[in-house]
matplotlib code that plots the C-alpha trace (Angstrom):
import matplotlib.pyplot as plt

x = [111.1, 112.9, 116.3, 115.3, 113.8, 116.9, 119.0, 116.5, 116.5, 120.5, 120.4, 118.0, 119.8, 123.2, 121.3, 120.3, 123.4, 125.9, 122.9, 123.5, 126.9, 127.1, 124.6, 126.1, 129.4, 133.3, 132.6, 133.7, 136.4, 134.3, 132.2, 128.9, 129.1, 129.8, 126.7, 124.5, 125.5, 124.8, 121.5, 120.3, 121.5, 120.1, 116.2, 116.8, 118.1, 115.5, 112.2, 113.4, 113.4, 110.6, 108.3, 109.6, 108.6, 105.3, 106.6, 104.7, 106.6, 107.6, 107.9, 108.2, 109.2, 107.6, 109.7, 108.6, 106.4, 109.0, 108.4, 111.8, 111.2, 113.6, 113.3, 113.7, 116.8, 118.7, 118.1, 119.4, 122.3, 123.2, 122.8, 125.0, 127.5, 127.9, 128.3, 131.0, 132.6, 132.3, 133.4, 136.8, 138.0, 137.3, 139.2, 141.6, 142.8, 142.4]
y = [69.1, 66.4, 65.5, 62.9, 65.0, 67.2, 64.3, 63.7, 67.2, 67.3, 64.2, 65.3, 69.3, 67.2, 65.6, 68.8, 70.1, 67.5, 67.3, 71.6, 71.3, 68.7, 70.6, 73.8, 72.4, 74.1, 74.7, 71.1, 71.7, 70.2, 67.4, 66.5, 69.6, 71.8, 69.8, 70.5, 74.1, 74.7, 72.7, 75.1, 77.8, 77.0, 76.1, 79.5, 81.1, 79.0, 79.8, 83.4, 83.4, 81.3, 83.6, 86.6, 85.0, 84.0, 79.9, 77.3, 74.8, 71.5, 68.1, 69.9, 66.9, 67.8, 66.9, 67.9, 70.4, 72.3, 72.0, 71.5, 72.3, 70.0, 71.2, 74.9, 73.9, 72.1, 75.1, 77.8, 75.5, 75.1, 78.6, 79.6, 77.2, 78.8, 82.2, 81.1, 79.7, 82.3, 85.2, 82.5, 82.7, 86.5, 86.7, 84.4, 86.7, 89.9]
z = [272.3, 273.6, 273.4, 270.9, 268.6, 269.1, 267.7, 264.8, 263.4, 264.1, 261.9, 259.0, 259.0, 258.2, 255.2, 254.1, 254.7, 252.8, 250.1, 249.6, 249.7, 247.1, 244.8, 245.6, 245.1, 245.7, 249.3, 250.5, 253.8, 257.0, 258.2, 259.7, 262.2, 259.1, 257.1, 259.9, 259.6, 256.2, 256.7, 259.4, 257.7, 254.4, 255.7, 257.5, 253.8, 252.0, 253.7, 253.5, 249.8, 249.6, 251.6, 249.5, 246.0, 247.9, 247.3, 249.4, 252.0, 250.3, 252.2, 255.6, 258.2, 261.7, 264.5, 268.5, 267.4, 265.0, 261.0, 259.4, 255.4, 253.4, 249.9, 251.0, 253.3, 250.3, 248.1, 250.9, 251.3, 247.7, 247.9, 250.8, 250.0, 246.0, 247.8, 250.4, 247.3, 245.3, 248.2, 248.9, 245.1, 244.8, 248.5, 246.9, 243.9, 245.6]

ax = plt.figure().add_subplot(projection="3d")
ax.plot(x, y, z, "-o")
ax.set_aspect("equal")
plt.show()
């Protein structure tokens, strides 16, 4: 992988990431490097649950040799982000 194709998959996990975070909603302190978070961490989140329920990969984008699975990464995200949200206001009256 090049540096390149570092950049691109930087680029496409931010999408993911602000795409998540906007479907997950509440969760909205942060920028691109938080966005880029949440969009590794949600194709990591999203794949998981997707092999559990035995769910194909939908519109994977291959860049440098690594398969980066955008459905499944917008879905983890949302998902992550609703529990951060959800963990801050329970945090928050406790």
């Amino acid at each position: 992988m090049t540096f390149f194709d570092l950049l691109i998959l930087l680029v496409i996990a931010g999408i993911c990431g602000a795409v998540g975070r906007g479907v997950g909603g509440g969760f909205s302190k942060g920028g691109c490097l938080v966005s880029i978070a949440i969009g590794f961490i949600g194709a990591l989140l999203g794949m998981w649950l997707a092999r559990q329920m035995g769910l194909p990969e939908l519109f994977a984008i291959n860049v440098g040799g690594t398969s980066f699975p955008i459905v499944w990464s917008i879905l983890g995200g949302a998902i992550f982000v609703a529990l951060l949200g959800l963990i801050g206001r329970v945090a928050k009256k406790g």
